[in-house]
Every structure is written in C-alpha cells, then in structure tokens.
C-alpha positions as CSV (number, residue, x, y, z in Angstrom):
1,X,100.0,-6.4,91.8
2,X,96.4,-4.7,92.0
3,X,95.6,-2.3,88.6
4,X,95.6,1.5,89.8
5,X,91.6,2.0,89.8
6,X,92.3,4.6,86.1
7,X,95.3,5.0,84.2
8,X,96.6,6.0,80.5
9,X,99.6,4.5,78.6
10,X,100.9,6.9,75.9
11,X,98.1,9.0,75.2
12,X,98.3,10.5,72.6
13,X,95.7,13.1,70.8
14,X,96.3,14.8,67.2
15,X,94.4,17.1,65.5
16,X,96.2,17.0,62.1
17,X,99.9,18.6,63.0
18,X,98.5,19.9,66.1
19,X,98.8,17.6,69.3
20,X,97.1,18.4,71.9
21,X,98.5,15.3,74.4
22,X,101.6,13.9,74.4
23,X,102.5,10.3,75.7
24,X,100.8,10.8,78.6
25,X,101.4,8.2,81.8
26,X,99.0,8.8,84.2
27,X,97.8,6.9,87.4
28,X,94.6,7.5,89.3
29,X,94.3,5.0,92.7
30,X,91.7,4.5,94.6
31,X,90.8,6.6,97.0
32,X,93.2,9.6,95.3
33,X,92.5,13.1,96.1
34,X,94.5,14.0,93.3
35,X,94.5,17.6,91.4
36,X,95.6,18.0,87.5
37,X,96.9,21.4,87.1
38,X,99.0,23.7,84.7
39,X,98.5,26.9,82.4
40,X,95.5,27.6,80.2
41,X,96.2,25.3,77.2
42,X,98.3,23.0,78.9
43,X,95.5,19.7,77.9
44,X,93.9,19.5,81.2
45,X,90.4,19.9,79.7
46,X,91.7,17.7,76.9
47,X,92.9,14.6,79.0
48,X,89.9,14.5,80.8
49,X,87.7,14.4,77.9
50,X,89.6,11.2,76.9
51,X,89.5,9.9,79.7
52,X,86.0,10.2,80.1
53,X,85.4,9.3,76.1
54,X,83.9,12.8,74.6
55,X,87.1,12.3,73.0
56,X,89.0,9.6,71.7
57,X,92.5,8.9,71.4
58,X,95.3,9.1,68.2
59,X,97.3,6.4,70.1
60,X,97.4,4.9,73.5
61,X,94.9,3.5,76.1
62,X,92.8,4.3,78.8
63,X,92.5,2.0,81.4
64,X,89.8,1.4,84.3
65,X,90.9,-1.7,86.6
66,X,93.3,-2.7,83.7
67,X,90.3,-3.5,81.2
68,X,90.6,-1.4,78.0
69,X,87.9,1.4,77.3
70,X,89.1,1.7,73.5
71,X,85.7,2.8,71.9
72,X,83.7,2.5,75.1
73,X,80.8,5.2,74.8
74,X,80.5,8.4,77.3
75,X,77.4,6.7,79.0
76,X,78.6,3.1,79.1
77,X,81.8,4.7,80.8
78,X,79.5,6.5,83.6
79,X,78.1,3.2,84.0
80,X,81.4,2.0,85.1
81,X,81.2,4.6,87.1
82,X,83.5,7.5,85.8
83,X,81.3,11.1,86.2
84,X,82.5,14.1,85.9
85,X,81.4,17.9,86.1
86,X,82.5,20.6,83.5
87,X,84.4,24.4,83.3
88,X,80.5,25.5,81.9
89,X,77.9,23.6,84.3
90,X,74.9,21.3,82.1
91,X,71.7,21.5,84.3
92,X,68.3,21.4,82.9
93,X,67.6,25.4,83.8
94,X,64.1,25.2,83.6
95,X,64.0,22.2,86.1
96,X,63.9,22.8,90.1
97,X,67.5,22.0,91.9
98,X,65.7,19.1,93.1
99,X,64.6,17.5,89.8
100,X,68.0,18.1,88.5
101,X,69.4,15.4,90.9
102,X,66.5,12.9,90.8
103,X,67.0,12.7,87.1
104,X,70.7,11.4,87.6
105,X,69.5,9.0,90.6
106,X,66.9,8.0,88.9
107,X,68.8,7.0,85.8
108,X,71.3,5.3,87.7
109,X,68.6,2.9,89.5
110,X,67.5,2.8,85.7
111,X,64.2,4.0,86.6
112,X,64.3,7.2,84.3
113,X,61.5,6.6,82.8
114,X,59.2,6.6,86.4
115,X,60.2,10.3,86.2
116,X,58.0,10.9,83.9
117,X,54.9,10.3,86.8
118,X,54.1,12.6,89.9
119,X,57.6,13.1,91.8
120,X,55.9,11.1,95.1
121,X,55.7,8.1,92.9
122,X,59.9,7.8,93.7
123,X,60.2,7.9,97.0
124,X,63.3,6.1,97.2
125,X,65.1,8.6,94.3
126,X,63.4,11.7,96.1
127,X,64.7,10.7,99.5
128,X,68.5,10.1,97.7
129,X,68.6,13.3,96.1
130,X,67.5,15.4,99.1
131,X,70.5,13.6,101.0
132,X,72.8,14.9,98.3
133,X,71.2,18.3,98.6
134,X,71.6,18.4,102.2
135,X,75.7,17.5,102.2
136,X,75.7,20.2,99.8
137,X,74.1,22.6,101.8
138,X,71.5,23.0,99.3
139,X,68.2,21.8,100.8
140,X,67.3,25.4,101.2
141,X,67.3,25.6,97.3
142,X,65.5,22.3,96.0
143,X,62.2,23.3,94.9
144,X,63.8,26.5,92.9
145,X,64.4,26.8,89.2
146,X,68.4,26.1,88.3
147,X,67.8,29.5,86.5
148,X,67.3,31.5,89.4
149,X,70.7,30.6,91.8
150,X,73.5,32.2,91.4
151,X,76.2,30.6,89.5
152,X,78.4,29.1,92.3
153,X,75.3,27.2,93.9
154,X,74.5,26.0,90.8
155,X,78.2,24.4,90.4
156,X,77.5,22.6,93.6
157,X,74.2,21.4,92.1
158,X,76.0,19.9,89.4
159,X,78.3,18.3,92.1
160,X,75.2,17.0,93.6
161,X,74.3,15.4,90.3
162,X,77.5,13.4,89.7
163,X,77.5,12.2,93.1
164,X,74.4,11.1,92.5
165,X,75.8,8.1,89.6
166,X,77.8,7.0,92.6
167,X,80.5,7.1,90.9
168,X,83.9,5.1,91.6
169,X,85.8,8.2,89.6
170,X,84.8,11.3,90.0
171,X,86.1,14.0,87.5
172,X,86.3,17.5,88.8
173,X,86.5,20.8,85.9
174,X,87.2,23.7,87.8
175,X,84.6,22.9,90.4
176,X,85.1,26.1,92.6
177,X,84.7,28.2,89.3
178,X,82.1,31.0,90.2
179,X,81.6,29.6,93.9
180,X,82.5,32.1,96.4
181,X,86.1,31.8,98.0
182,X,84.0,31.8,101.3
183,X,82.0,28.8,100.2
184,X,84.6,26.5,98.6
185,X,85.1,24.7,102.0
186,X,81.4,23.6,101.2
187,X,82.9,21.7,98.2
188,X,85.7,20.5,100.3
189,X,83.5,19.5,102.7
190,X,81.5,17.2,100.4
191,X,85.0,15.8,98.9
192,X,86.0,15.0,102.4
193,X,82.0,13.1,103.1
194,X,82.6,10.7,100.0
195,X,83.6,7.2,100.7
196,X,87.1,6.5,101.0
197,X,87.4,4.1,97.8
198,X,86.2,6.8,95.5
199,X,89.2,8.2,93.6
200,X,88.7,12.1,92.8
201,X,90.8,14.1,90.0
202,X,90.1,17.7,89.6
203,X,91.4,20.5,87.3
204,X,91.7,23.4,89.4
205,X,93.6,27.2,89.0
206,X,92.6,27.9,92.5
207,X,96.1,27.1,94.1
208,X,94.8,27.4,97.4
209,X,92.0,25.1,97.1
210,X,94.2,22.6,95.2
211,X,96.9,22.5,98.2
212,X,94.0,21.8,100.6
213,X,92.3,19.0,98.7
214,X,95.2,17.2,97.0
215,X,97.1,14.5,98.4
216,X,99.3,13.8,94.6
217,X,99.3,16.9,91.8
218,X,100.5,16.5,88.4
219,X,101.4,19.1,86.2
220,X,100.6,19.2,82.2
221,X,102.5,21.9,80.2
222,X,101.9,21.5,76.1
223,X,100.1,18.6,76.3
224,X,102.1,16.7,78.8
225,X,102.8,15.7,81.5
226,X,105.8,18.0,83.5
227,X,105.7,17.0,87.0
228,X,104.3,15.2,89.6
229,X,104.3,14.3,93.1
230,X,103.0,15.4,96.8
231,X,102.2,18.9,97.2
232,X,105.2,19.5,99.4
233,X,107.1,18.2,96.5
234,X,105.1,20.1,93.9
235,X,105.6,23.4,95.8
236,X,109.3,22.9,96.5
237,X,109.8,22.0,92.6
238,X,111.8,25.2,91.1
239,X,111.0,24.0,87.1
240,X,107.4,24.0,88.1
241,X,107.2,27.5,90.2
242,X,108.9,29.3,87.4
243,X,106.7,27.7,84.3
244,X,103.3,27.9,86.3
245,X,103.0,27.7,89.9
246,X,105.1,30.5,91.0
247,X,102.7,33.0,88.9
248,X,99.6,31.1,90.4
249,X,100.6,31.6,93.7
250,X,102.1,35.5,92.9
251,X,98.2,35.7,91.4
C-alpha cells in the first residue's frame, strides 16, 4: 500500500509540563486540499512548525513518503520539497516583488549565487518568477518595493515565493490574513492552478474560505487532534460546532 505523501505518528511536543501536541495522527495525500483548523491555541501553528522542522519533536515521527525526517534540517526539508508561508509574512522589504521570487527560483535551480549579477544575466529565473507573478495577479506590482503594497498583496507575494520551490507540500499559515475578502478568490484561484499531485494543508479561521478550498478538515483542540473528516461531515459534527465551529461561523 502506497505511503500517504506526509504523515505524523504520535507527535508529541513538551515544553517542560506544558504540551503543546498530543499524540497526533495525521495524514496528508497527495493531491489533498486539506485545511487544519481550531481555536487560537489549539497547536495549529505548532504542528506545522514540526512538521516543517523549526521545531522538533518530544516523541513521535514525521514522515514524507514513509522515510523519517528525525533531525532533518528546515532547508534540507524544502529541498524535499515541503514550503510553507507564515501568520507574519518574511519578504526582503527593501527588495522589488519581483526580486523576492527570483531569489527563491533561483535558489531552487541552485543558482543563488548568479543573483548577485545584473538581473538579465537569468533569463530562465526571471521568466519563472514573472509566470508566478502573473497567476497571482501581481505582474502589475513586480518592479515595486515589498515595502510599499499593502499587506494582503504582499501575502500573495509570499505565496508567489513558495510556489516558486515547486514544492510537493505546500504549507499554508493563515494565507488570506490581511488580503481583502474580495480578493481571496485570487488565492483560490492559484490553489486551484497548481498541479494536481501537490498536496496543500492550510491553517485558516476564515470559515468560509476553508469550506471553499478544503476537500478533508481536521480539527486540533489543546494540542490535538478532535475531529476530522469532509466538510459536509465537519459541518454536521455537533462536538465540533459547539467547541469551535459554531462560534466561527456565528463570527
């Protein structure tokens, strides 16, 4: 039987008497559409950042395609192609939208260090990012400063970027954060343009957004995991409405 493309096996994460995750079982396949949700403090944040290694584990295991990651670096991980975005965006401000991207294309053809010439000496990475940019509706923006768009365009340009490591997982913090409810069907959008093989997970309050995107939800109250299953299910579930969802969709 083929290995789910991510998955955990009692994860566990302590700090002292405080845990944070709890014996979480969790499967990602390929191709998901998948949304992690719950109230603040629940350990979304948390089981993300072990998944992705900015954390590491008390007890259990992370698995990509059934191989271990135990003590697998952030960057090697990326390399196996899990990105991710996060609740507070990481851009280079002072760079243009368009040098954002090129810096994460360029890495991932591991020609980094050509960025340091004349842009025009990468035609290849120039031409990659611009695609990027135009899915995302932002080829209006490339040659401006990160600094100087608003905050929700700058969430899509760090979108932009982790598409950009062609990633096999992509990990989602709160992407809609500060976009514009009129604009989240740009993010949608782009979701919907990815290849088919690329499993996506993303942490989202936006109710709304999650029921349109998500195809599986899981719920994590204290550190675990409470429910999970379609949306239908998810929305029918009466434990789930009166711990969290009910309030999220009263909101």
């Amino acid at each position: 039987m083929r290995a789910p493309l991510l998955e955990t096996r009692g994860l566990c994460k302590s700090f002292g008497a405080l845990e944070v995750a709890r014996d979480i079982d969790f499967r990602l396949e390929r191709g998901a559409r998948h949304a992690l949700i719950g109230p603040n403090g629940a350990g979304k944040t948390t089981l993300v950042n072990l998944l992705t290694g900015a954390l590491q584990p008390s007890r259990g295991s992370v698995l990509l395609e059934g191989d271990d990651l135990a003590g697998l670096a952030q960057a090697k991980r990326v390399k196996r192609g899990l990105a991710r975005t996060f609740q507070i965006n990481q851009l280079f401000r002072g760079l243009t939208v368009l040098e954002n991207v090129c810096i994460a294309v360029a890495e991932r053809l591991g020609v980094g260090g050509s960025m340091l010439r004349p842009a025009g000496k990468r035609a290849d990475v120039i031409g990659e990012a611009s695609r990027l940019l135009e899915m995302l509706r932002l080829q209006g923006d490339a040659g401006r400063r990160v600094a100087e768009l608003p905050y929700g365009r700058q969430r899509l340009v760090e979108l932009a970027i982790a598409l950009g490591l062609k990633p096999r997982v992509l990990l989602l913090d709160e992407p809609a954060a500060g976009i514009p409810s009129a604009e989240s069907h740009i993010l949608l959008d782009a979701i919907a343009a990815l290849p088919a093989d690329i499993a996506v997970l993303i942490i989202e309050h936006d109710m709304d957004l999650v029921f349109r995107f998500a195809r599986r939800i899981t719920v994590m109250v204290s550190g675990a995991v409470f429910a999970e299953g379609s949306p239908a299910e998810i929305a029918a579930n009466r434990e789930v409405r009166a711990v969290y969802l009910g309030s999220a969709l009263d909101a």
